[in-house]
N, C-alpha and C positions, 0 to 999 in steps of 0.2 A: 346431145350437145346443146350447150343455154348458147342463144344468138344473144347478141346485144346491140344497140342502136345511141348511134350520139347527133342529133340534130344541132347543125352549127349555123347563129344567124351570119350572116355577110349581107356585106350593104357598100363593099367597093372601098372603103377606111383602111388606114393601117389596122386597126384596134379593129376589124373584121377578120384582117386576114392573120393576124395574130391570133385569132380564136380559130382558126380553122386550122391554125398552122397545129397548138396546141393539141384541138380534140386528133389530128392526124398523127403526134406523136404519142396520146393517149389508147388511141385504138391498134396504132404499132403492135405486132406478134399476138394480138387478143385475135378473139373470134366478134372482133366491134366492124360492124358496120358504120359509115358515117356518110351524112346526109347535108350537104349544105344548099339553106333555103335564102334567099334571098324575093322580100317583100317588095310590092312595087304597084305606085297607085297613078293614076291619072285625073286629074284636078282640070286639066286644060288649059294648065297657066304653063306658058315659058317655062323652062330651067332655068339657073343663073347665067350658066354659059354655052347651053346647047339648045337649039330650038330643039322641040321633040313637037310633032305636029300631031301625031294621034297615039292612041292605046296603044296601041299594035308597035309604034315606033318606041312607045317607053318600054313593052315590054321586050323587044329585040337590045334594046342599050340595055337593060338590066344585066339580059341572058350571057348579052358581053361581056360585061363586069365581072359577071359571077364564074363564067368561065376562065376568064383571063385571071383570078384569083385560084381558082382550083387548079390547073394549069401550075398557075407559082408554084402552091404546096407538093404537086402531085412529082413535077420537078427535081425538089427537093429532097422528098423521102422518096422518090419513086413507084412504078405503076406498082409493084406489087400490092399497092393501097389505095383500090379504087374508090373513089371517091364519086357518090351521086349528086346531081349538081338539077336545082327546081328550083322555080321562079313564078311564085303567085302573087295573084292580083290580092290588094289588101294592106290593111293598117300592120304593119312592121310586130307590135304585142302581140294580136291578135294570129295572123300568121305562123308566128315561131312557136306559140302557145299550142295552136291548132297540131303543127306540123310534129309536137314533140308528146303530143298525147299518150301516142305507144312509145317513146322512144325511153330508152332508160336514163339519159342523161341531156339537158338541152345547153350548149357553149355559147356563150356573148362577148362583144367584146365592149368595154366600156371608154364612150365618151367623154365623158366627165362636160357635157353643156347644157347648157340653162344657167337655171336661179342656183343659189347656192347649195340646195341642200339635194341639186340633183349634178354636186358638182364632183362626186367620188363614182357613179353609175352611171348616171345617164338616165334619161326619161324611160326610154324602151327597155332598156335593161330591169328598171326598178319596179314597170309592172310585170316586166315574164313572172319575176321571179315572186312578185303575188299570184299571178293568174297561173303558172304552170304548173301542171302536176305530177310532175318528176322533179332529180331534183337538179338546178341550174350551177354554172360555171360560169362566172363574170371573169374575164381574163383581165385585169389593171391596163390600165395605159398608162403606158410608158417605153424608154427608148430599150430595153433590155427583151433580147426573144423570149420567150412564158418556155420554163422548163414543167414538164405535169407535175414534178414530183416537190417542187418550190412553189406553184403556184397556186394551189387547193388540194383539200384533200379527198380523195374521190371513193366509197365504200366501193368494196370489191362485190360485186356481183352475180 
């Protein structure tokens, strides 16, 4: 029997959990496992609105994040679609790159911030999908749930 893997980034965003919501109704009745990674660094500055006083404290608020995201989906479609839920230290590309090596497919969701021409992707988005080597799912932003079968086209595997 072929396993298969979808590595989804999250980062706490709607346009996160939009891509997690997706890859979980992607991997619906397959034999798809799915993986959602959530990147997480410690600089030693302040957040905007939360102090975060050491490593250890960012990576417990991540853990939360990324739980309380999985949780939503898991919800949603229900346990039958367990869903694995990791939080490494690291640059956000770098990470989801790393974490989708073996994966067959890696899911983002798209920001649309910056300068103009990272204004349809998003920065992180624009280098996975240079750097990874399977192939990527940019989920749009916007106010409409991501149907799989409306939103990319995904080869079958």
């Amino acid at each position: 029997m072929n396993h298969h893997l979808i590595v989804v980034g999250v980062d706490g965003s709607d346009s996160g959990l939009r891509a997690l919501d997706w890859a979980a109704r992607h991997a619906a009745g397959r034999d798809t496992a799915v993986q959602a990674v959530m990147a997480w660094t410690w600089d030693g500055i302040e957040a905007d609105v939360l102090t975060v006083t050491s490593p250890q404290e960012q990576q417990r608020l991540a853990a939360e994040i990324l739980d309380r995201q999985v949780k939503t989906v898991v919800a949603e479609h229900g346990s039958h679609l367990p869903i694995a839920a990791e939080t490494i230290e690291g640059s956000p590309a770098i990470v989801l790159t790393t974490a989708a090596r073996k994966a067959d497919l890696l899911v983002l969701g798209s920001h649309g911030h910056g300068r103009l021409r990272h204004s349809v992707l998003g920065s992180v988005s624009e280098e996975c999908i240079r750097k990874a080597t399977c192939p990527v799912v940019v989920i749009p932003s916007h106010d409409r749930r991501p149907q799989p079968d409306r939103e990319a086209v995904v080869p079958a595997g």
